[in-house]
TORVEX-459100 format. One record per residue (C-alpha): residue in three letters; z, y, x. Coordinates in steps of 0.2 Angstrom, whole numbers. Layout:
<rec r="ALA" Z="Z" Y="Y" X="X"/>
...
END
This chain:
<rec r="UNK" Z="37" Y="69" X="20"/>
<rec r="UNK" Z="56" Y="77" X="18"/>
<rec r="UNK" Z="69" Y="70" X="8"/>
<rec r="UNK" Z="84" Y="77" X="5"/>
<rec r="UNK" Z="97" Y="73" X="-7"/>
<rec r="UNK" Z="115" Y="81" X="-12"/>
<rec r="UNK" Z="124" Y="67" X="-2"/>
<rec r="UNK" Z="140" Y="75" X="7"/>
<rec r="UNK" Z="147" Y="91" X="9"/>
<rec r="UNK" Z="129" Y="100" X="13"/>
<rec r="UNK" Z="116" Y="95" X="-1"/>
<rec r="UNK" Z="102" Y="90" X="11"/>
<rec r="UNK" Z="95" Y="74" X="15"/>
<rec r="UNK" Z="77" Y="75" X="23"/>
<rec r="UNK" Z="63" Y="64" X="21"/>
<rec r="UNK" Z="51" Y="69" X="33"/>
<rec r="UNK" Z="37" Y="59" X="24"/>
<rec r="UNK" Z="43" Y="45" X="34"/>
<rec r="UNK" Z="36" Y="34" X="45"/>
<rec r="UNK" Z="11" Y="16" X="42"/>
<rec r="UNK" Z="-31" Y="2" X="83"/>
<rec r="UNK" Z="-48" Y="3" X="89"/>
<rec r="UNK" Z="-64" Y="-10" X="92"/>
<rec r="UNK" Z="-79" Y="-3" X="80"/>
<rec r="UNK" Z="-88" Y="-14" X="76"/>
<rec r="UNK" Z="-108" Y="-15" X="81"/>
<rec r="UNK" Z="-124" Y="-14" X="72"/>
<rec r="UNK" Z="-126" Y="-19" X="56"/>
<rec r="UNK" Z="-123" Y="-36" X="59"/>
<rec r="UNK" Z="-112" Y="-48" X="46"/>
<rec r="UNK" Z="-96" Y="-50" X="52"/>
<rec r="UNK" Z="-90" Y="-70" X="51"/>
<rec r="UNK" Z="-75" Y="-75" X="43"/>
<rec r="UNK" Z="-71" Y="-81" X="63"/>
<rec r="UNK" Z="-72" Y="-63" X="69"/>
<rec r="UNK" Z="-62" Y="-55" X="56"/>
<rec r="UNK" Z="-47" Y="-67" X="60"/>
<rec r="UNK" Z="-49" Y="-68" X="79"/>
<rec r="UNK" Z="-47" Y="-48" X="83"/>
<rec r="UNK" Z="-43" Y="-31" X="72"/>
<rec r="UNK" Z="-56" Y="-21" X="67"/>
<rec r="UNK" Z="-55" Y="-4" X="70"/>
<rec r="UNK" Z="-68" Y="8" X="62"/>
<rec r="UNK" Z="-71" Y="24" X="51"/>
<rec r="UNK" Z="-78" Y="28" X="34"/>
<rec r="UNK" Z="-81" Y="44" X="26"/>
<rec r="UNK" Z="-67" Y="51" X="16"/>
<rec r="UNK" Z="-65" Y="68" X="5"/>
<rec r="UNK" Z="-59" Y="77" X="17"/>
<rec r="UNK" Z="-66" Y="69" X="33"/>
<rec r="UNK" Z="-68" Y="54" X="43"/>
<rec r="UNK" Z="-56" Y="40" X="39"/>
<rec r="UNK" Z="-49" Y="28" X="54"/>
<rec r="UNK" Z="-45" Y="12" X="49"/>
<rec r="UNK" Z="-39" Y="-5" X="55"/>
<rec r="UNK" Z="-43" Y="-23" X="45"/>
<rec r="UNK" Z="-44" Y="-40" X="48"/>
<rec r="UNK" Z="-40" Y="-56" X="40"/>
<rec r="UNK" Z="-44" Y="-66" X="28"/>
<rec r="UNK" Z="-40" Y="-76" X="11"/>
<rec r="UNK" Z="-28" Y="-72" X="1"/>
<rec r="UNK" Z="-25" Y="-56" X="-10"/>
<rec r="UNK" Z="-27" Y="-42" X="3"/>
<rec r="UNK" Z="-14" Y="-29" X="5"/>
<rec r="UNK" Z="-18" Y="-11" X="9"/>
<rec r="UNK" Z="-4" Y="-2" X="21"/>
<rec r="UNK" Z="-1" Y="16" X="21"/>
<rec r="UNK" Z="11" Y="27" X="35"/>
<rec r="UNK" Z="23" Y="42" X="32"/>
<rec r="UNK" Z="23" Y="59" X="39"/>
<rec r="UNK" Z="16" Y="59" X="56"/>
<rec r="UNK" Z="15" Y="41" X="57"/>
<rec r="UNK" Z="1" Y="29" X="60"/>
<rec r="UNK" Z="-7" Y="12" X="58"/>
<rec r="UNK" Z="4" Y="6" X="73"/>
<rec r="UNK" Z="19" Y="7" X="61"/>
<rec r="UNK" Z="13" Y="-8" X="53"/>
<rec r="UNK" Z="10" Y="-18" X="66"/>
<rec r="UNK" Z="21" Y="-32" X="64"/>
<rec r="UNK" Z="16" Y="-33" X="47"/>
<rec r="UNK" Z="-2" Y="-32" X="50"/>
<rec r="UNK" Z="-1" Y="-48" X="64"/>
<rec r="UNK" Z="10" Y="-58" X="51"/>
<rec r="UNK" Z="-1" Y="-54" X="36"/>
<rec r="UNK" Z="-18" Y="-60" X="44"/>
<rec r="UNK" Z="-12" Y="-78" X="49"/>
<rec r="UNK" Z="-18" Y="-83" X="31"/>
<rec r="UNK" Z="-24" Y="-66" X="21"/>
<rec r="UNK" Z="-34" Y="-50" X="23"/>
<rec r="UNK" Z="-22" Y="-34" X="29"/>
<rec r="UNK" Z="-27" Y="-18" X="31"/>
<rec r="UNK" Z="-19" Y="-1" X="36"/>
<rec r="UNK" Z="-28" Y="19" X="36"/>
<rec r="UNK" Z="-24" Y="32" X="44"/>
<rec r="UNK" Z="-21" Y="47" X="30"/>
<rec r="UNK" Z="-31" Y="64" X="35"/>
<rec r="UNK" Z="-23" Y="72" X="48"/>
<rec r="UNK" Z="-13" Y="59" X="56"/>
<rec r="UNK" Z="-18" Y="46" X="67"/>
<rec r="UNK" Z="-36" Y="45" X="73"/>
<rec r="UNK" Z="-42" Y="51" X="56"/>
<rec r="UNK" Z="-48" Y="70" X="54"/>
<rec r="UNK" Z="-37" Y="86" X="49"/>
<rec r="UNK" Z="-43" Y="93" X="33"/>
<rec r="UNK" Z="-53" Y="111" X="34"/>
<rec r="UNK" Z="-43" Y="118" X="24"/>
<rec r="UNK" Z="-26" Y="111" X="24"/>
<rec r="UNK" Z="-26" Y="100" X="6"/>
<rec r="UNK" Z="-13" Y="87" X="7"/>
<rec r="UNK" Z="-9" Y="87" X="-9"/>
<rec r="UNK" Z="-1" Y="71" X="-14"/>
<rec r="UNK" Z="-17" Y="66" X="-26"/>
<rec r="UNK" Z="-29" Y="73" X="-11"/>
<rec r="UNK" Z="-20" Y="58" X="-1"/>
<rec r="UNK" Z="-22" Y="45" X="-15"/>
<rec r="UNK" Z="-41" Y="50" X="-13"/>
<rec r="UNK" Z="-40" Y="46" X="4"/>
<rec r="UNK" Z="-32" Y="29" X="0"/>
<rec r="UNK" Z="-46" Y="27" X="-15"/>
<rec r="UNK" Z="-60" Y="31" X="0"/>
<rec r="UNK" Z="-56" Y="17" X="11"/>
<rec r="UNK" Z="-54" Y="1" X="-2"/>
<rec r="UNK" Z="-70" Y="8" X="-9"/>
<rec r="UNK" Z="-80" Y="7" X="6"/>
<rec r="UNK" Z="-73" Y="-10" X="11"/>
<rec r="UNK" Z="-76" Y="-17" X="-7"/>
<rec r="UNK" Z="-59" Y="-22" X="-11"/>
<rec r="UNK" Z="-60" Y="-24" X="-31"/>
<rec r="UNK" Z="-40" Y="-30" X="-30"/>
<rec r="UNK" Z="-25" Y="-26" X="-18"/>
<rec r="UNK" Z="-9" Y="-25" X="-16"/>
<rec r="UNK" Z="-4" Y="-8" X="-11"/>
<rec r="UNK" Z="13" Y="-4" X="3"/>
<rec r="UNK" Z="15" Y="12" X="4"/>
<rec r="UNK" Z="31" Y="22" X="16"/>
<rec r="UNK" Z="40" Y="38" X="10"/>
<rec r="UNK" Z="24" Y="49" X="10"/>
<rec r="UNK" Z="13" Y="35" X="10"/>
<rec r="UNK" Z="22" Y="27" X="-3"/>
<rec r="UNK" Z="19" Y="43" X="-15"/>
<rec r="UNK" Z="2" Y="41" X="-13"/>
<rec r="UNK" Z="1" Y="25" X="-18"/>
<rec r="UNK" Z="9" Y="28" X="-34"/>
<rec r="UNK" Z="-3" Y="41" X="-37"/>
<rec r="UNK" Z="-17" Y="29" X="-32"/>
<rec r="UNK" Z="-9" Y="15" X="-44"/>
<rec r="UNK" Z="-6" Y="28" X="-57"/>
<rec r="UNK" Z="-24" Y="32" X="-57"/>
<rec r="UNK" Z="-33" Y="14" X="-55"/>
<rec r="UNK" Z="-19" Y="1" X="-62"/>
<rec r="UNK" Z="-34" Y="-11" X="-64"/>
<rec r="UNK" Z="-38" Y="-11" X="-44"/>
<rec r="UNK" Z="-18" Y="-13" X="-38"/>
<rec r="UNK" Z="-12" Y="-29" X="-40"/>
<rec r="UNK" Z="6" Y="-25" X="-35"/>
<rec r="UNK" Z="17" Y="-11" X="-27"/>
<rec r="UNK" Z="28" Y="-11" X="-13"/>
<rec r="UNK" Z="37" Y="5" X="-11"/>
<rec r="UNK" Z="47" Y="9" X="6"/>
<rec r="UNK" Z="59" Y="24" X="8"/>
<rec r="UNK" Z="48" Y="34" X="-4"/>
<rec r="UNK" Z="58" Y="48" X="-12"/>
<rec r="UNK" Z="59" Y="52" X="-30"/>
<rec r="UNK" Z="57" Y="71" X="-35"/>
<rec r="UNK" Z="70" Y="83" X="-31"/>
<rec r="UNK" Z="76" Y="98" X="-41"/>
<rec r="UNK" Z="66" Y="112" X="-40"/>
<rec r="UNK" Z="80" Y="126" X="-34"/>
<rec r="UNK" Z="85" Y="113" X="-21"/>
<rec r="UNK" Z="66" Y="110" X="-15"/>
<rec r="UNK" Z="67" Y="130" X="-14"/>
<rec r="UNK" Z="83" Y="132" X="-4"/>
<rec r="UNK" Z="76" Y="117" X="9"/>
<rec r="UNK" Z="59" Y="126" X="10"/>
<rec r="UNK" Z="66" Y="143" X="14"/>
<rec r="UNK" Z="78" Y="134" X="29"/>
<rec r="UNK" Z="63" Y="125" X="36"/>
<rec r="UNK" Z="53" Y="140" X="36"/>
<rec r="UNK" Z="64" Y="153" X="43"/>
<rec r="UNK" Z="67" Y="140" X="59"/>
<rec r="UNK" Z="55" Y="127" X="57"/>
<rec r="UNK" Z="59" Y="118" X="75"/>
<rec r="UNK" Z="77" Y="119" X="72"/>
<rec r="UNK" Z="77" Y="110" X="54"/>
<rec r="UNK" Z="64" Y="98" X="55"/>
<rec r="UNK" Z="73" Y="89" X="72"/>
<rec r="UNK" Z="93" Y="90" X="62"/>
<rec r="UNK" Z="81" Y="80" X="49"/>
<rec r="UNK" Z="71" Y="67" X="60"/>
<rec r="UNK" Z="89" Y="63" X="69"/>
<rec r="UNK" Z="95" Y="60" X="54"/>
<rec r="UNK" Z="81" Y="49" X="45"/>
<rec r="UNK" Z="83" Y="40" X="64"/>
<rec r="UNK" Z="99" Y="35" X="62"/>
<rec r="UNK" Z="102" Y="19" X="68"/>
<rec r="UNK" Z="85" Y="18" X="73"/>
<rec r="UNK" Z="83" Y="2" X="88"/>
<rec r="UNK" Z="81" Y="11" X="102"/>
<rec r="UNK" Z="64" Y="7" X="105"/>
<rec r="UNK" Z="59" Y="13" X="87"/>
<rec r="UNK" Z="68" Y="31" X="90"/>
<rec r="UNK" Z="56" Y="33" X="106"/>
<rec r="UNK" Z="43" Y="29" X="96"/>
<rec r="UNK" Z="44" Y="40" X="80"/>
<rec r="UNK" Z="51" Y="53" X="91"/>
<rec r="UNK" Z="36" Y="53" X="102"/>
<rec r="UNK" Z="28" Y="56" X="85"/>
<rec r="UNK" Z="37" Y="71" X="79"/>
<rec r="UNK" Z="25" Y="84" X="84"/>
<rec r="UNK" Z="9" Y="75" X="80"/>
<rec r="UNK" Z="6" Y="88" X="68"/>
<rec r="UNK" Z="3" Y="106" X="69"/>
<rec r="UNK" Z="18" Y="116" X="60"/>
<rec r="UNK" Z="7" Y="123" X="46"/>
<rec r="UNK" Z="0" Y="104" X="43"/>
<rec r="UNK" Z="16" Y="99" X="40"/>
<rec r="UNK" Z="22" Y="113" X="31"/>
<rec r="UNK" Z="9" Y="110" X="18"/>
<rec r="UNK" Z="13" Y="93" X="18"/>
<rec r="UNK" Z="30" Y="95" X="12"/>
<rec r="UNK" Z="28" Y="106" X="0"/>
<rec r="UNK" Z="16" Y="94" X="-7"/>
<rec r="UNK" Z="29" Y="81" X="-9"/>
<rec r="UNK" Z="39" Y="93" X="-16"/>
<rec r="UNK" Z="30" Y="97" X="-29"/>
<rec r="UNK" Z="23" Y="78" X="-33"/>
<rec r="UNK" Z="33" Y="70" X="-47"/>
<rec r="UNK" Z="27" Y="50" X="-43"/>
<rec r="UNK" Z="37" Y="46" X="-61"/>
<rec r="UNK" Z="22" Y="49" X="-72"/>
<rec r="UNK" Z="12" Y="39" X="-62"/>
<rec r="UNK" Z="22" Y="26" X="-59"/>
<rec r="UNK" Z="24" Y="24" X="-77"/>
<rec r="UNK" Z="6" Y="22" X="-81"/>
<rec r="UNK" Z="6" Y="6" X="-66"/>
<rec r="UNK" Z="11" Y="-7" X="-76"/>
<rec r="UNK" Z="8" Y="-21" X="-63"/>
<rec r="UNK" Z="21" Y="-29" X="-51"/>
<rec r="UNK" Z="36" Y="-16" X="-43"/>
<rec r="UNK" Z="49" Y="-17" X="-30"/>
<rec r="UNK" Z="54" Y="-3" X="-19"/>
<rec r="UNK" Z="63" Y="-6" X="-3"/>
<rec r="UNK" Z="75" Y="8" X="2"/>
<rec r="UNK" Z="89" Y="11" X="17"/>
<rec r="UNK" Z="107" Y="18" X="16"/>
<rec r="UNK" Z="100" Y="35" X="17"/>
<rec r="UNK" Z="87" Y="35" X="4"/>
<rec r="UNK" Z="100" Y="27" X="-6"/>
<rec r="UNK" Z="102" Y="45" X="-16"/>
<rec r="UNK" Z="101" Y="52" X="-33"/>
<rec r="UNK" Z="84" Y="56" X="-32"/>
<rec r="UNK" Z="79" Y="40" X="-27"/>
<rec r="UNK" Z="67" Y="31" X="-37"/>
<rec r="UNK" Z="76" Y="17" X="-41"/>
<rec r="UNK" Z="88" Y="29" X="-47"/>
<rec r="UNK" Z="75" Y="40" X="-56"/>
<rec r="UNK" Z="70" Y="26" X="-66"/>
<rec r="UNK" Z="81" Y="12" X="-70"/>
<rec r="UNK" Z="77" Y="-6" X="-70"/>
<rec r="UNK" Z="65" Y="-4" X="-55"/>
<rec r="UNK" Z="65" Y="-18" X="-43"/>
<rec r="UNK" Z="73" Y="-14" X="-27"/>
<rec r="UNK" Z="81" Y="-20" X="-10"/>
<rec r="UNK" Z="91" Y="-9" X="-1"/>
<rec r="UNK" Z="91" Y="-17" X="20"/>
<rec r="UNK" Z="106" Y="-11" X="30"/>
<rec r="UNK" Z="110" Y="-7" X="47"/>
<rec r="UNK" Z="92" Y="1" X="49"/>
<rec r="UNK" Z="84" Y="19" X="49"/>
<rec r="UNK" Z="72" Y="27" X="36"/>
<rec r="UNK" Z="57" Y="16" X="47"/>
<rec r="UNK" Z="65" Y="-1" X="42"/>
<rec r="UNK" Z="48" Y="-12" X="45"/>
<rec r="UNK" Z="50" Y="-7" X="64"/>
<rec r="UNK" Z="67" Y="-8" X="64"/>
<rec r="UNK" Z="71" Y="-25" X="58"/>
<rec r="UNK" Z="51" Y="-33" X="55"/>
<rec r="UNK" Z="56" Y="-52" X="52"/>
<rec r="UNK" Z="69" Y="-47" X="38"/>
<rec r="UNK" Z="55" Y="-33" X="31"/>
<rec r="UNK" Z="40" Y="-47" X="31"/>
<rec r="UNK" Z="53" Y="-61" X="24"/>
<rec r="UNK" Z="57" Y="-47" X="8"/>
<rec r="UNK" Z="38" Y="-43" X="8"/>
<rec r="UNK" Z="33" Y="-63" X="9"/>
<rec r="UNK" Z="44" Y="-64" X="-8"/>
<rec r="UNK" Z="37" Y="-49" X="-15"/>
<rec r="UNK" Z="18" Y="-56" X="-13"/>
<rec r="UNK" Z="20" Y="-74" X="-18"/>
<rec r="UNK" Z="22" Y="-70" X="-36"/>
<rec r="UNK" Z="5" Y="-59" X="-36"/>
<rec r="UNK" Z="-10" Y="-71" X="-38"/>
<rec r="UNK" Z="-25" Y="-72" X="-24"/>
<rec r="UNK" Z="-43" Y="-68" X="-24"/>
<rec r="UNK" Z="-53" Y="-55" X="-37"/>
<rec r="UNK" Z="-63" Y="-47" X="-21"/>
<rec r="UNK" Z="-80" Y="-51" X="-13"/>
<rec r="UNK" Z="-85" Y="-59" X="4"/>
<rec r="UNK" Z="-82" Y="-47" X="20"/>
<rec r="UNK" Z="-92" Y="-30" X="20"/>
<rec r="UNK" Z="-106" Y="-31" X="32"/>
<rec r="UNK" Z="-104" Y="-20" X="47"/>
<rec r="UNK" Z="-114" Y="-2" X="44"/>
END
C-alpha cells in the first residue's frame, strides 16, 4: 500500500501498503491444547481467490487475527505472535499474492477482495470473535472486514493504515509510478524506511520486489480508491490506531475522523512492530485488556 500526503514542499508521502511459517499439520487428527502452545502451525485453507497460508497457535484468551502490508508477510508479526501465545490464541495470514498464499488469476485486490480473504481464514478455523490488527494495507482490510461483520470483531488495532487521499492527488501519484515504476516506488519504500533498525531495512527491503509490477500496481490503485471511513463508521466496537511520524498526515485516519484513539510511536519507520516490538506489544497489551476473553469454540480438528 502507498501513502502519500501533502507534507513538505512536494505533496507526496507513500505508503506502499506497508509492512504482517511452516509445519502442517497431519491427518485428521485433534490437535491438543499441548500442541497448539508448544509450536506454530502452519497450514492452508481455501480462499476466494486461491489457497490461503496461515500460521496459528495458542490458546486462551480472546484470539487476535494479524494482517501484513504490501508485500509483507506473517514473519512481520513475529514478535507479536511469540508474545501473544504465552496465554491466548494468535494468528497471522498471508493476504493472496504475498507470502506463501497464491496470486489471484485475474489480479483482484480490491480492498473488499482482501477483507474476503481475511473473512476465509477465521471461518475455516471457527473463530466466532477476534480481535482484528491490521498494517497500512492490512489495516484497510480489516476495516472493511469489521465494517462488514461488527458482531465477529471484538476490537480494532490499526497500524500506519492510511485514510483516503484526494482524488486528483491519487491521479498525479499514479501517473508518476506508472511512467517509471522502479524509480518511484524505491524514493517511496526509503522513505517509509526511514529510521528503520538496520536489521528491519534488510528485511523489508529484501521484500520490495516480492511482487510482480502489475500486482502491485493493481494493489495501489485499490487502496486508492478504498475509502475505509464508511466502514469504519459501521464498527462500533473497540478502536485505536497506532501511527508513526510519517503517517502523522492530513489524511490520516485519526485526522479523517476525529476523536479516534491513537498512539503515535517515535523514533521508528512505517514497520513500527519490527522496529521497536516491546514498546509495540506493551501499547498492544493495553489495547487488549479492556476487550473481554472467550466467545469461540475448542481448537478446529486437523483436515
Amino acid at each position: 500500500m502507498f501513502r502519500f500526503s501533502s507534507a513538505g514542499h512536494s505533496p507526496l508521502a507513500f505508503s506502499l501498503a506497508r509492512a504482517v511459517s511452516v509445519f502442517v499439520g497431519a491427518g485428521c487428527a485433534q490437535y491438543s491444547e499441548t500442541a497448539r502452545e508448544q509450536e506454530p502451525r502452519s497450514e492452508q485453507f481455501a480462499g476466494p481467490a486461491g489457497l490461503l497460508q496461515v500460521d496459528d497457535s495458542g490458546t486462551g484468551g480472546m484470539p487476535v487475527v494479524f494482517v501484513h502490508s504490501f508485500a509483507g508477510n506473517t514473519a512481520h508479526w513475529a514478535a507479536q505472535l511469540a508474545h501473544l501465545r504465552k496465554d491466548r490464541r494468535a494468528v497471522a495470514l498471508d493476504l493472496r499474492g504475498h507470502g506463501q498464499s497464491a496470486a489471484p488469476a485475474t489480479p483482484d485486490y480490491a480492498i473488499e477482495s482482501l477483507a474476503a480473504d481475511i473473512g476465509a481464514v477465521v471461518d475455516s478455523l471457527d473463530l466466532e470473535r477476534f480481535v482484528l490488527v491490521g498494517h497500512s494495507l492490512g489495516g484497510a482490510a480489516a476495516i472493511a472486514y469489521a465494517g462488514a461483520h461488527p458482531d465477529r470483531v471484538a476490537g480494532l488495532l490499526l497500524v500506519g493504515t492510511p485514510g483516503k487521499i484526494p482524488e486528483d492527488q491519487a491521479r498525479r501519484i499514479m501517473t508518476s509510478i506508472e511512467s517509471d515504476y522502479d524509480k518511484v516506488t524505491q524514493e517511496y519504500w526509503n522513505r517509509l524506511l526511514t529510521d528503520a533498525q538496520t536489521e528491519v531495512r534488510a528485511q523489508v527491503s529484501s521484500e520490495m520486489g516480492s511482487l510482480p509490477k502489475d500486482a502491485a500496481i493493481s494493489i495501489i490503485k485499490a487502496t486508492f480508491a478504498y475509502d475505509p471511513l464508511p466502514a469504519l463508521g459501521r464498527y462500533p466496537g473497540p478502536k485505536l490506531v497506532i501511527a508513526t511520524p510519517s503517517g502523522d498526515t492530513p489524511n490520516d485516519l485519526h485526522h479523517l475522523l476525529p476523536g479516534l484513539p491513537h498512539h503515535i510511536m517515535t523514533g521508528t519507520s512505517h514497520w513500527p512492530h519490527l522496529d521497536k516490538p516491546q514498546e509495540f506489544n506493551q501499547l498492544m497489551d493495553r489495547f487488549l485488556t479492556g476487550i473481554p476473553s472467550g466467545g469461540n469454540p475448542t481448537p478446529r480438528q486437523g483436515s
